[in-house]
CHARMM-style PDB file with segment names, atoms N, HN, CA, C and O in Angstrom:
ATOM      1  N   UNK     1     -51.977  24.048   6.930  1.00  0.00      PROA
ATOM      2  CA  UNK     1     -50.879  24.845   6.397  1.00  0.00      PROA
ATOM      3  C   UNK     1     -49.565  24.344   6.990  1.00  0.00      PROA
ATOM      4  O   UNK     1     -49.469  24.109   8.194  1.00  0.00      PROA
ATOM      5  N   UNK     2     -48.741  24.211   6.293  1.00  0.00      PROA
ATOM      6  HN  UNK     2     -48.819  24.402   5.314  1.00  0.00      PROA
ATOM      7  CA  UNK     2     -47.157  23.751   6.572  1.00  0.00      PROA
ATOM      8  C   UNK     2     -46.494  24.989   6.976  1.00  0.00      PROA
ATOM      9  O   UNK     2     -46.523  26.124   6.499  1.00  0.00      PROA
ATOM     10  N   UNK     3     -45.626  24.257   8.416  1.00  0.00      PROA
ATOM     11  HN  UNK     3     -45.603  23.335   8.804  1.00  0.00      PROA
ATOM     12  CA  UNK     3     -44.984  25.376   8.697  1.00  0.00      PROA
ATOM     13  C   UNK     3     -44.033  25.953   8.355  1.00  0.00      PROA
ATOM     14  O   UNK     3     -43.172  25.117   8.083  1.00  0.00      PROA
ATOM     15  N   UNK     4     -43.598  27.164   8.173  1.00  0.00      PROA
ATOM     16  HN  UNK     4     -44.298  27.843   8.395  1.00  0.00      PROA
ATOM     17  CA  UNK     4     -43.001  27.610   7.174  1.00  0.00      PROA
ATOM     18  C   UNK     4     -41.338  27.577   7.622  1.00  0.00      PROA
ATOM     19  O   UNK     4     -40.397  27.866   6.884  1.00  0.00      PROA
ATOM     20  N   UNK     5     -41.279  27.215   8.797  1.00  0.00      PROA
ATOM     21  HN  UNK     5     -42.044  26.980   9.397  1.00  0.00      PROA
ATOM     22  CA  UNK     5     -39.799  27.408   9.566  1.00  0.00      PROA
ATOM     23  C   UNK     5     -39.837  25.977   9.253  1.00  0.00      PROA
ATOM     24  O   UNK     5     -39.002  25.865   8.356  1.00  0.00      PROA
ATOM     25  N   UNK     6     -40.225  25.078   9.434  1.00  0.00      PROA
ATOM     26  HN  UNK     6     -40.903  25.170  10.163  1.00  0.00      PROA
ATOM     27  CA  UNK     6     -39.893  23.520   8.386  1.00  0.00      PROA
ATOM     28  C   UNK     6     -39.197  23.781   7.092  1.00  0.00      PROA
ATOM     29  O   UNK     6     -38.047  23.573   6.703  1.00  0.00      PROA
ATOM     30  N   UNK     7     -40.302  24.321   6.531  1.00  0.00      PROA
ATOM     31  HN  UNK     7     -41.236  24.490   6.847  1.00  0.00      PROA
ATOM     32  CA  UNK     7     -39.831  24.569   4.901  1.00  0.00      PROA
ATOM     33  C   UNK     7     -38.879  25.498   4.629  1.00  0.00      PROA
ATOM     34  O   UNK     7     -38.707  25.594   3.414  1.00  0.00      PROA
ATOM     35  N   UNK     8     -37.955  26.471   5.496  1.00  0.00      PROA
ATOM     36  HN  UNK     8     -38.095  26.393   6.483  1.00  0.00      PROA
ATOM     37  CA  UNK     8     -36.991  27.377   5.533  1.00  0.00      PROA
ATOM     38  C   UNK     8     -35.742  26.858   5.757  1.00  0.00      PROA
ATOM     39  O   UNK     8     -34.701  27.323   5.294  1.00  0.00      PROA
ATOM     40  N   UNK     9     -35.907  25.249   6.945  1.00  0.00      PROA
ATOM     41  HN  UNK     9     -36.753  24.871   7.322  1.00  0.00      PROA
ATOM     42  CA  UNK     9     -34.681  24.337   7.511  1.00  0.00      PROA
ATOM     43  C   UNK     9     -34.570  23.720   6.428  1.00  0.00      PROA
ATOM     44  O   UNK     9     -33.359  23.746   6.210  1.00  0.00      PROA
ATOM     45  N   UNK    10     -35.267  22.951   5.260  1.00  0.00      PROA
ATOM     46  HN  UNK    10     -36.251  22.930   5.438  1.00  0.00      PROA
ATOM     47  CA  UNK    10     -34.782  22.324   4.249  1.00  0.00      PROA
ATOM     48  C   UNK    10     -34.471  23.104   2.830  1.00  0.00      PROA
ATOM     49  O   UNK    10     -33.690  22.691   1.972  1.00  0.00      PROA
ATOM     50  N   UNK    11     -35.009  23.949   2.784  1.00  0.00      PROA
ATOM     51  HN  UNK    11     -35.643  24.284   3.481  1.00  0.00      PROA
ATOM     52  CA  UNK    11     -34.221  25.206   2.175  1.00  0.00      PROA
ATOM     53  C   UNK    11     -32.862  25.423   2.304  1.00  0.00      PROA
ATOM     54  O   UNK    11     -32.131  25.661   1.342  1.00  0.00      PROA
ATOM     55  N   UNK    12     -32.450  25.342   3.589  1.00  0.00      PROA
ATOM     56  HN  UNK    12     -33.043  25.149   4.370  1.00  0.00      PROA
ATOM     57  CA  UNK    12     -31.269  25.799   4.007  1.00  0.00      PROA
ATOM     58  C   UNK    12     -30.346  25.225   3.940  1.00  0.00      PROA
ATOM     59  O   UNK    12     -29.244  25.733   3.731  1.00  0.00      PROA
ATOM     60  N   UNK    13     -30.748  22.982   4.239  1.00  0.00      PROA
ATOM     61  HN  UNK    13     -31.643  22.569   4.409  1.00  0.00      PROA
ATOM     62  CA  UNK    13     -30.402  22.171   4.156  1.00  0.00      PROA
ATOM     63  C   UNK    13     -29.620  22.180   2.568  1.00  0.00      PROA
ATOM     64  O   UNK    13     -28.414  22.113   2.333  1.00  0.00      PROA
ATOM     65  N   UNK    14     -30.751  22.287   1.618  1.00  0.00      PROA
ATOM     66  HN  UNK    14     -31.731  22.341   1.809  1.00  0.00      PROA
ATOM     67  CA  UNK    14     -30.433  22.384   0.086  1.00  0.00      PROA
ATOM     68  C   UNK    14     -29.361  22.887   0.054  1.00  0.00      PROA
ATOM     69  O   UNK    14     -28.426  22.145  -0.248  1.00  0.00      PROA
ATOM     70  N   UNK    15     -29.062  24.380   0.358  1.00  0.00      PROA
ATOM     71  HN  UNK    15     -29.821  24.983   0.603  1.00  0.00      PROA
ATOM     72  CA  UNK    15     -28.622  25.532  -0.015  1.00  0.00      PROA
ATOM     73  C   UNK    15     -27.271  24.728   0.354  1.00  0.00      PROA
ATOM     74  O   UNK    15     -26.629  24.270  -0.591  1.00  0.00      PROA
ATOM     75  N   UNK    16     -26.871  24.559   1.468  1.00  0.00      PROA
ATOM     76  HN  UNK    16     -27.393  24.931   2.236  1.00  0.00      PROA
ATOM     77  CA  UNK    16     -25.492  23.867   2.306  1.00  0.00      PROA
ATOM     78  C   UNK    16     -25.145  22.896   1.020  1.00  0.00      PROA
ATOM     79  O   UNK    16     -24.329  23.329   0.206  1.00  0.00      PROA
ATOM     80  N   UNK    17     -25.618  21.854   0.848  1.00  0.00      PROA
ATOM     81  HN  UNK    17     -26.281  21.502   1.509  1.00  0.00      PROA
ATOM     82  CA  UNK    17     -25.729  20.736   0.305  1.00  0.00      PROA
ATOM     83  C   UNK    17     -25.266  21.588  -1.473  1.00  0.00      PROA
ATOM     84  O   UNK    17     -24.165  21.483  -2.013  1.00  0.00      PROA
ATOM     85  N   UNK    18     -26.207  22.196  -1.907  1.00  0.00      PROA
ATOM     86  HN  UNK    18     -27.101  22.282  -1.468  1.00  0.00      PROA
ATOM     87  CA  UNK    18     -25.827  23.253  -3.259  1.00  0.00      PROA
ATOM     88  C   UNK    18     -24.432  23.501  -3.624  1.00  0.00      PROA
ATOM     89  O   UNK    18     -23.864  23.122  -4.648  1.00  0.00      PROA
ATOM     90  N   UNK    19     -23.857  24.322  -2.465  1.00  0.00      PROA
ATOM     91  HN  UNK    19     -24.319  24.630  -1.633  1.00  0.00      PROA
ATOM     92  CA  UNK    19     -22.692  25.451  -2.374  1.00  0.00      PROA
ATOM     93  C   UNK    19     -21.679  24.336  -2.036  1.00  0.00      PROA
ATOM     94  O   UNK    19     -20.702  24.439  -2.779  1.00  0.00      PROA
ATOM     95  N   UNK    20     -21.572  23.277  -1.144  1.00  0.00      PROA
ATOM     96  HN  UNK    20     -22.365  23.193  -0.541  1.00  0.00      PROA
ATOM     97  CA  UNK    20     -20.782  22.254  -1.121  1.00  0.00      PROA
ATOM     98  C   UNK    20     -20.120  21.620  -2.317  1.00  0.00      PROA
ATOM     99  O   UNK    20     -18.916  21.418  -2.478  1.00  0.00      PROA
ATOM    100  N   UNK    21     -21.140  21.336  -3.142  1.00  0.00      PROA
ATOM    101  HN  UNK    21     -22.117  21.500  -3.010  1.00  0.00      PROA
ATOM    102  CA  UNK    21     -21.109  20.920  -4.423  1.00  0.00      PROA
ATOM    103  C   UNK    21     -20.348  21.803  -5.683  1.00  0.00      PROA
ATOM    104  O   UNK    21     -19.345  21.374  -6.253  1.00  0.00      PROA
ATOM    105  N   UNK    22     -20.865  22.837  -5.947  1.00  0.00      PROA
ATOM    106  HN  UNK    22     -21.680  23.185  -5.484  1.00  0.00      PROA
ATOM    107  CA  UNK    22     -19.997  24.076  -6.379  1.00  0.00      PROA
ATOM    108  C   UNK    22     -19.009  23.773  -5.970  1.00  0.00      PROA
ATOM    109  O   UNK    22     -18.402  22.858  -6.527  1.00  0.00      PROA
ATOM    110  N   UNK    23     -18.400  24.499  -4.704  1.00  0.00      PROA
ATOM    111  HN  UNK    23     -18.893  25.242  -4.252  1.00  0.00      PROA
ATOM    112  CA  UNK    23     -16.956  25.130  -4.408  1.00  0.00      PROA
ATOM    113  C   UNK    23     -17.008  23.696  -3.621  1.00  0.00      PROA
ATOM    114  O   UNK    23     -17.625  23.588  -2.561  1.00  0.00      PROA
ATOM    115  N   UNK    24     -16.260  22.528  -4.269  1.00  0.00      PROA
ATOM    116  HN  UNK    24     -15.759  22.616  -5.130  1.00  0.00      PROA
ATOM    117  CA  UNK    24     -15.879  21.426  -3.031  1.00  0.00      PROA
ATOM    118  C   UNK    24     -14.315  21.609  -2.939  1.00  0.00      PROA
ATOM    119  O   UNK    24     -13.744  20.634  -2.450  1.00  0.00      PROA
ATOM    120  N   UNK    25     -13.265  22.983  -3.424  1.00  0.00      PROA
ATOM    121  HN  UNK    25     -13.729  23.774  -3.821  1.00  0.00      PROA
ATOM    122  CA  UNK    25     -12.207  22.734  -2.862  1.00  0.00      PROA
ATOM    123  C   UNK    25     -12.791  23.398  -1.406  1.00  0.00      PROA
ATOM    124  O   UNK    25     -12.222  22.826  -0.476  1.00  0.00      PROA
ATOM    125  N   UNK    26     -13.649  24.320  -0.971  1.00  0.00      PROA
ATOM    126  HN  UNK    26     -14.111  24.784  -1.727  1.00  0.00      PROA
ATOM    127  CA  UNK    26     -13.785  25.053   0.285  1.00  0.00      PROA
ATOM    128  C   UNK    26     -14.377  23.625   1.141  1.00  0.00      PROA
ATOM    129  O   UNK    26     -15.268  22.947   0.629  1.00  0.00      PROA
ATOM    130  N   UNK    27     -13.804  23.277   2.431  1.00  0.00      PROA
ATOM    131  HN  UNK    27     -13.080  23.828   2.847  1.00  0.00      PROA
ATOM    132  CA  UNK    27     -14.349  22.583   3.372  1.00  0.00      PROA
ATOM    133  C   UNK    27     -15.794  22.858   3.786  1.00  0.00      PROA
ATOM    134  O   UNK    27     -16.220  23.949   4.162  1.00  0.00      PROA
ATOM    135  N   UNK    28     -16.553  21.625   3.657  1.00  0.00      PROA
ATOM    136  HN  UNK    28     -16.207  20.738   3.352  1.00  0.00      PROA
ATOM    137  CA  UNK    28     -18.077  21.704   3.899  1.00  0.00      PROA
ATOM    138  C   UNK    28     -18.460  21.968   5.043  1.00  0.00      PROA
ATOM    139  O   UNK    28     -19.666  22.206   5.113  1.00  0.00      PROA
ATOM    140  N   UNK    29     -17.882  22.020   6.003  1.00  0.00      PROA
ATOM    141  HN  UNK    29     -16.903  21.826   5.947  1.00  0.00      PROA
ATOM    142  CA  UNK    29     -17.692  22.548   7.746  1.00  0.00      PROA
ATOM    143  C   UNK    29     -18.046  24.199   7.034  1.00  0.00      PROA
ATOM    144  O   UNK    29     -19.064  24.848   7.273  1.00  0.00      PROA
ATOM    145  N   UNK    30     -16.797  24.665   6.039  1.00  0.00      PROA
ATOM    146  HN  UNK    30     -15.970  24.137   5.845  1.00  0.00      PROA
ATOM    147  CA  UNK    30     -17.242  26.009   6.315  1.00  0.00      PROA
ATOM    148  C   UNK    30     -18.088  26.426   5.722  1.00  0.00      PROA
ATOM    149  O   UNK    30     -18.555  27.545   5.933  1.00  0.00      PROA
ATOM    150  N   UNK    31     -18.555  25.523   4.707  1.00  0.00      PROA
ATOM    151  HN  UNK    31     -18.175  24.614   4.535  1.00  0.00      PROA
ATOM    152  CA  UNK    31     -19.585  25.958   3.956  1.00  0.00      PROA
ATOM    153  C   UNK    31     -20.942  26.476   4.730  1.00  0.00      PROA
ATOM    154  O   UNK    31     -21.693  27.429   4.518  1.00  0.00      PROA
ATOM    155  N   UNK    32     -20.928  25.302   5.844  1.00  0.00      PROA
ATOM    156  HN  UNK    32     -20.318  24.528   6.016  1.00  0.00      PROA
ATOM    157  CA  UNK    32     -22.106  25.359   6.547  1.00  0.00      PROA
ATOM    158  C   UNK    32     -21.962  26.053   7.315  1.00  0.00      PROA
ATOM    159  O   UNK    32     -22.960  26.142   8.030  1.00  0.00      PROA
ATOM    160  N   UNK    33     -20.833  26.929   7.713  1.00  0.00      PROA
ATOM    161  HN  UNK    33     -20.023  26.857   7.132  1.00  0.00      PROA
ATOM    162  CA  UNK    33     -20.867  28.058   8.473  1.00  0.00      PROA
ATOM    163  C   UNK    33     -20.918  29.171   8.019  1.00  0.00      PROA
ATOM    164  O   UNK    33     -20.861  29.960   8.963  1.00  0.00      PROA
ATOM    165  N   UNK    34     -20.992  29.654   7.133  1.00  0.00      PROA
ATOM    166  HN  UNK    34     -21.038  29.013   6.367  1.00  0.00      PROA
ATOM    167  CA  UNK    34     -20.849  30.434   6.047  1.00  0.00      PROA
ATOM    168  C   UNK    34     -22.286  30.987   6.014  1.00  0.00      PROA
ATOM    169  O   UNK    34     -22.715  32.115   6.258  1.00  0.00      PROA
ATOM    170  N   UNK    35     -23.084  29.498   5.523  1.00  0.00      PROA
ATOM    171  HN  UNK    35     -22.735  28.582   5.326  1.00  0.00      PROA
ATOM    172  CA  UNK    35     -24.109  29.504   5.252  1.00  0.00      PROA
ATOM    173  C   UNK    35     -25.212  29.782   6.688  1.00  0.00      PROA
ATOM    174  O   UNK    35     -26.349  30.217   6.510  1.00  0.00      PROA
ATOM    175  N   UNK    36     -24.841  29.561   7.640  1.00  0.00      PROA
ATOM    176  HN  UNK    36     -23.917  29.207   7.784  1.00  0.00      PROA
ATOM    177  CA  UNK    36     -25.276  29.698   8.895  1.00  0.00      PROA
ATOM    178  C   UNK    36     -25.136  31.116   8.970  1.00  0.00      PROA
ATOM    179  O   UNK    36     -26.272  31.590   8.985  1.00  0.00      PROA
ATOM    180  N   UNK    37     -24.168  32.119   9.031  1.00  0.00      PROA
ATOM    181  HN  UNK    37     -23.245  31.734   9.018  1.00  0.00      PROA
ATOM    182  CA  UNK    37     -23.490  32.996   9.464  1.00  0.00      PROA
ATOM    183  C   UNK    37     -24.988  34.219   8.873  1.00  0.00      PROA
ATOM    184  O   UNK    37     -25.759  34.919   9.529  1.00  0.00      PROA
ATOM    185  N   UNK    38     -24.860  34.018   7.588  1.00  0.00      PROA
ATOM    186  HN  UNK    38     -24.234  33.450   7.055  1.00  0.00      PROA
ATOM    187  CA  UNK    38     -25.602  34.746   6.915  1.00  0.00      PROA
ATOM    188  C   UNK    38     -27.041  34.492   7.151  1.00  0.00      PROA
ATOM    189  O   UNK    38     -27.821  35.436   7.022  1.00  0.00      PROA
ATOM    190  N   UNK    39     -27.486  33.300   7.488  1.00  0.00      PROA
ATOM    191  HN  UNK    39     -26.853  32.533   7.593  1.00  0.00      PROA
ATOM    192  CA  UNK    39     -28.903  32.983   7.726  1.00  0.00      PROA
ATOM    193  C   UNK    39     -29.129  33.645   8.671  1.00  0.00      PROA
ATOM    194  O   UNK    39     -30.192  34.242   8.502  1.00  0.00      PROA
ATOM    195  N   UNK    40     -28.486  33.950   9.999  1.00  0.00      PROA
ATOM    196  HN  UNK    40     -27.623  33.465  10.136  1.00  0.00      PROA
ATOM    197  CA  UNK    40     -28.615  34.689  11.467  1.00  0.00      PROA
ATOM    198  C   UNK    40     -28.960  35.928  11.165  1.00  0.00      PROA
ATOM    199  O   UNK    40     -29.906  36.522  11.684  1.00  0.00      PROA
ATOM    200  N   UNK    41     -27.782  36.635   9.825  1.00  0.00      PROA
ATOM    201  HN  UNK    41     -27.014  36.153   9.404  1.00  0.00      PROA
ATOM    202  CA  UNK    41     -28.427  37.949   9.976  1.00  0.00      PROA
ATOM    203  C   UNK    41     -29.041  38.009   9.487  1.00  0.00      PROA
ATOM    204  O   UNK    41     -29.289  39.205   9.335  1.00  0.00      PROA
ATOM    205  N   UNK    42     -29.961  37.157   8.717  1.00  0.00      PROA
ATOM    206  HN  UNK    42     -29.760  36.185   8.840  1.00  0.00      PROA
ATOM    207  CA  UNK    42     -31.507  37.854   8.158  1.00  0.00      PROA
ATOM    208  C   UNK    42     -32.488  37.035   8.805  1.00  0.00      PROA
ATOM    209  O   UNK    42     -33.345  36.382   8.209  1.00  0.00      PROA
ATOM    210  N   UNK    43     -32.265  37.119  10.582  1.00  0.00      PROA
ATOM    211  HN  UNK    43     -31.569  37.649  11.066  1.00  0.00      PROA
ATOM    212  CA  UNK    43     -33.254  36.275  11.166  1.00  0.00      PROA
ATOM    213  C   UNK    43     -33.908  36.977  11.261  1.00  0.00      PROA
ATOM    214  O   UNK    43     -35.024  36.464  11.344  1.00  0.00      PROA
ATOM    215  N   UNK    44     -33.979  39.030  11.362  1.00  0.00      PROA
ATOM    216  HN  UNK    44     -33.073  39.447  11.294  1.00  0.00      PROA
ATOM    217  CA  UNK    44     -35.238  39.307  11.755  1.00  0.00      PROA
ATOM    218  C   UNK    44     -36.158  39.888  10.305  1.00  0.00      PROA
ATOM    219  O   UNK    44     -37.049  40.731  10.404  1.00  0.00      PROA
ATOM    220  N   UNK    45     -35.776  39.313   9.113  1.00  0.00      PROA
ATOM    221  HN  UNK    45     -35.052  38.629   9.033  1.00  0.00      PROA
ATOM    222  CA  UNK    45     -36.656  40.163   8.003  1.00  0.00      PROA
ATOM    223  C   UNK    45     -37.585  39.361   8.777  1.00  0.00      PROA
ATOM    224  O   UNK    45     -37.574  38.377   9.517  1.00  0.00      PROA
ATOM    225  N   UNK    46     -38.723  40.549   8.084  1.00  0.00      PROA
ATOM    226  HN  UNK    46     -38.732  41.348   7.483  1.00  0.00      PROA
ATOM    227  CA  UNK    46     -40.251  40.192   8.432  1.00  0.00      PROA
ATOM    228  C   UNK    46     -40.762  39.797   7.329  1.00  0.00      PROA
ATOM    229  O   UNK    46     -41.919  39.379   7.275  1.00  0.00      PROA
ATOM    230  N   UNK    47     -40.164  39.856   6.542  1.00  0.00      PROA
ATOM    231  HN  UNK    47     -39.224  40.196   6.587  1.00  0.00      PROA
ATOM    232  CA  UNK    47     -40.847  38.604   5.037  1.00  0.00      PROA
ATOM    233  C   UNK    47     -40.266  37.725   4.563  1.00  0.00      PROA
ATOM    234  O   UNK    47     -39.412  37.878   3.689  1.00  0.00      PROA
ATOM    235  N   UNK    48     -40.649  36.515   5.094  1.00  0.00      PROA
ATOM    236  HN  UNK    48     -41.342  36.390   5.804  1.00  0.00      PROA
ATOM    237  CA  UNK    48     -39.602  35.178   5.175  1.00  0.00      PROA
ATOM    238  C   UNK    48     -39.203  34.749   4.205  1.00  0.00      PROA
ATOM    239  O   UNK    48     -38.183  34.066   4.111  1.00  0.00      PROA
ATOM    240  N   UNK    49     -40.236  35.202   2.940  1.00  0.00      PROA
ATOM    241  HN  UNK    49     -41.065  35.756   3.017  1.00  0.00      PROA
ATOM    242  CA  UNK    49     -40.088  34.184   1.366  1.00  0.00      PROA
ATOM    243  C   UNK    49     -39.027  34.439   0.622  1.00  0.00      PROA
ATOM    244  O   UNK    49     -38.865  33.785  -0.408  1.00  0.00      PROA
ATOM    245  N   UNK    50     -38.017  35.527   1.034  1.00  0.00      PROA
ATOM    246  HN  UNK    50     -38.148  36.059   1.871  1.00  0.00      PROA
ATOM    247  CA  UNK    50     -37.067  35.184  -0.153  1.00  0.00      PROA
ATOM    248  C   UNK    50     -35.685  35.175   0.665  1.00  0.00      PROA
ATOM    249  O   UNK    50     -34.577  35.529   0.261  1.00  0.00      PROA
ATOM    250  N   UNK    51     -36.026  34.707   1.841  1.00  0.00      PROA
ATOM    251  HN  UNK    51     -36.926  34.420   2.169  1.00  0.00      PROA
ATOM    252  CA  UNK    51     -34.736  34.778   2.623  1.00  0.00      PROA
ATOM    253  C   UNK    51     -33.600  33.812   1.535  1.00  0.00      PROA
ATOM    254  O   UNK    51     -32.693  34.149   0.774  1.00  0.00      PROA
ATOM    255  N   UNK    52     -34.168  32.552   1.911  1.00  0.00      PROA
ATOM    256  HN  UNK    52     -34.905  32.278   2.529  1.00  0.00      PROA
ATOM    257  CA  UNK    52     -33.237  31.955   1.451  1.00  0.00      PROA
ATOM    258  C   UNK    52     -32.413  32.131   0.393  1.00  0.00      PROA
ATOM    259  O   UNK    52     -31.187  32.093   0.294  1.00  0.00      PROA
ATOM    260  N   UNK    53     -33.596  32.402  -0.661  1.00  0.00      PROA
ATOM    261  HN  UNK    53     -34.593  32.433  -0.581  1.00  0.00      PROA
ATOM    262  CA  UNK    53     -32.540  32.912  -2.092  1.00  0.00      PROA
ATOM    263  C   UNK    53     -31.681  33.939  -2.272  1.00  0.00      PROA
ATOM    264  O   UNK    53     -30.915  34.149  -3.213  1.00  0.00      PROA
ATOM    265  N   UNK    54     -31.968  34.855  -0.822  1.00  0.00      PROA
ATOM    266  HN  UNK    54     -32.590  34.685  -0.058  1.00  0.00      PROA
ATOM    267  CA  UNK    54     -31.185  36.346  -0.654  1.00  0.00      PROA
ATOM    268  C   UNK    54     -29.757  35.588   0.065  1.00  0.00      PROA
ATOM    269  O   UNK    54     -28.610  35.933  -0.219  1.00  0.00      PROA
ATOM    270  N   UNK    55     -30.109  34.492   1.049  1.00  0.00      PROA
ATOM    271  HN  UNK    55     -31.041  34.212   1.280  1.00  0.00      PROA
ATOM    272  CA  UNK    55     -28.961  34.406   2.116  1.00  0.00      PROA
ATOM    273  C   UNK    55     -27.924  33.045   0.696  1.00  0.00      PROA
ATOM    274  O   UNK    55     -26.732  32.985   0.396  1.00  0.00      PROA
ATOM    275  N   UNK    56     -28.692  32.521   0.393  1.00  0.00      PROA
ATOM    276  HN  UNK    56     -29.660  32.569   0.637  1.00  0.00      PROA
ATOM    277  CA  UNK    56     -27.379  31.842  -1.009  1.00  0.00      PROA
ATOM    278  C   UNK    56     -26.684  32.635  -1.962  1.00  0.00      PROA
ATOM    279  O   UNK    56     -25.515  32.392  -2.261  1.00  0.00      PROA
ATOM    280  N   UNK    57     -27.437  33.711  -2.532  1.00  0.00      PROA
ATOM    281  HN  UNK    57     -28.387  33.908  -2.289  1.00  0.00      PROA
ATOM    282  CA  UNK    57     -26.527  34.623  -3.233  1.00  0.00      PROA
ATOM    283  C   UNK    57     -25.568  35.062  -2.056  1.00  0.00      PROA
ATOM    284  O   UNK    57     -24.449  34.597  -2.272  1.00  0.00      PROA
ATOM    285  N   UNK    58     -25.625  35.917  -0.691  1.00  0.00      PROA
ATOM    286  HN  UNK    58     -26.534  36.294  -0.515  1.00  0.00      PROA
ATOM    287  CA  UNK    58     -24.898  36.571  -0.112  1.00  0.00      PROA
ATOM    288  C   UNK    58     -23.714  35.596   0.364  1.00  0.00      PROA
ATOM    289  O   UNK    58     -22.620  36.071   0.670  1.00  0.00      PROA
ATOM    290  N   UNK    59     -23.975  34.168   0.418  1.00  0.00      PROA
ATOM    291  HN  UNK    59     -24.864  33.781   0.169  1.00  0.00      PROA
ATOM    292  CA  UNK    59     -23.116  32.999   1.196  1.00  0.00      PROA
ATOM    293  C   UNK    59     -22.519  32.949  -0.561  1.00  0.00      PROA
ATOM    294  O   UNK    59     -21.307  32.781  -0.431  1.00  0.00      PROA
ATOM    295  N   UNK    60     -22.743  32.998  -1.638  1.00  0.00      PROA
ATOM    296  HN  UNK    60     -23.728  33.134  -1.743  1.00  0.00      PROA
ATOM    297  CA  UNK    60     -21.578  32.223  -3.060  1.00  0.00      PROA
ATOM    298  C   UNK    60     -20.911  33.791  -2.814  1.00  0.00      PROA
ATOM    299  O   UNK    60     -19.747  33.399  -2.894  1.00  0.00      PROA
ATOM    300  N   UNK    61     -20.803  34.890  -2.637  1.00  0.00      PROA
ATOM    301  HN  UNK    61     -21.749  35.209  -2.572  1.00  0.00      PROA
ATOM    302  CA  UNK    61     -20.013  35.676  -2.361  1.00  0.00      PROA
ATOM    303  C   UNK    61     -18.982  35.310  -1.459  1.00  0.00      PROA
ATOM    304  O   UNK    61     -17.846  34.911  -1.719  1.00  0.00      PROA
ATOM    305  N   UNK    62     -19.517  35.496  -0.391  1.00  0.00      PROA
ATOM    306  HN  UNK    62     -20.440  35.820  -0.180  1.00  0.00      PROA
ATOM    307  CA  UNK    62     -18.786  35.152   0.998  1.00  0.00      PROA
ATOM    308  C   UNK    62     -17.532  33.690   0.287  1.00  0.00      PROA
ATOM    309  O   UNK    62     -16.336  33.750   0.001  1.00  0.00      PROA
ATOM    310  N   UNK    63     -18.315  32.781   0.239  1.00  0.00      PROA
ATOM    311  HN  UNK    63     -19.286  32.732   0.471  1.00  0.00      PROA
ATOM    312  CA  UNK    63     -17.371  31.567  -0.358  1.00  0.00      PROA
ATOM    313  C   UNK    63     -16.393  32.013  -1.397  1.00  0.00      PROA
ATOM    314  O   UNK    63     -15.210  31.891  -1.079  1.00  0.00      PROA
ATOM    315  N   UNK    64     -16.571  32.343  -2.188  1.00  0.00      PROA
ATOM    316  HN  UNK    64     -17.532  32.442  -2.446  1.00  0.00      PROA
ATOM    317  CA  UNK    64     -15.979  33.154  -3.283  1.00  0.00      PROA
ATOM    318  C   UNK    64     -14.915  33.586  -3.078  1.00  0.00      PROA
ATOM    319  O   UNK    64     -13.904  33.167  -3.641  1.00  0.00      PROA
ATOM    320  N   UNK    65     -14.939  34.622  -2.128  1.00  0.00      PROA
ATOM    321  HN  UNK    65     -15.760  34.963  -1.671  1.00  0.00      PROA
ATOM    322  CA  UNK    65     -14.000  35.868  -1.617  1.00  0.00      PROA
ATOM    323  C   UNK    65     -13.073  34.707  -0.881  1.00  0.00      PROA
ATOM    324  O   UNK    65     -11.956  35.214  -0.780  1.00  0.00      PROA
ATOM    325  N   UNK    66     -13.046  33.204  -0.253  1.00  0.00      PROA
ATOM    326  HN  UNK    66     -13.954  32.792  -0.335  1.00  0.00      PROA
ATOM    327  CA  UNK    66     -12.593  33.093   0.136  1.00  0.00      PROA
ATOM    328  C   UNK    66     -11.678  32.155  -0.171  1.00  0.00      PROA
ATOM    329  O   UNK    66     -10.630  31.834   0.389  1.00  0.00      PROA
ATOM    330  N   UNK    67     -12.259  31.730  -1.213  1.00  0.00      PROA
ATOM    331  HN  UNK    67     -13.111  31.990  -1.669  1.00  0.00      PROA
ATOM    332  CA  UNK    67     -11.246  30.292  -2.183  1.00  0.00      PROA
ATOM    333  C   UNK    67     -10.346  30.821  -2.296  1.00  0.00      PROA
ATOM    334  O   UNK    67     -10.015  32.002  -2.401  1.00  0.00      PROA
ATOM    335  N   UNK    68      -9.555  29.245  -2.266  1.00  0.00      PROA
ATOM    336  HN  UNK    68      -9.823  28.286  -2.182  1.00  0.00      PROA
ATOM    337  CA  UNK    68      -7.804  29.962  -2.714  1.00  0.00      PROA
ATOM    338  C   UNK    68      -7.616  30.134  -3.671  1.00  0.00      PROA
ATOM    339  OT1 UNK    68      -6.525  30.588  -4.014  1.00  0.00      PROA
TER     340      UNK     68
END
């Protein structure tokens, strides 16, 4: 079985890499902090499988709110 915190870091990787692409007037520094920011607070769900797709919707907000 593959570990699943592997498969959550390239998830996440994507996600950065995703949202960069979208919004490239926002600096990719903040993208990835953005995207970090929000991953932390859903470090303690106890059901890992839809983190990611929960923490990219909550990060194209966050980005959003912040374009000029």
């Amino acid at each position: 079985m593959a570990d699943k915190s592997i498969d959550e870091d390239g998830s996440f990787r994507e996600i950065v890499e995703r949202l960069t692409a979208k919004y490239s007037e926002v600096p990719a520094d903040r993208v990835a902090q953005i995207v970090g920011e929000v991953r932390g607070e859903m470090s303690t769900a106890k059901v890992r499988d839809f983190v990611p797709v929960l923490a990219e919707r909550e990060a194209k907000k966050r980005i959003k709110a912040e374009r000029p």
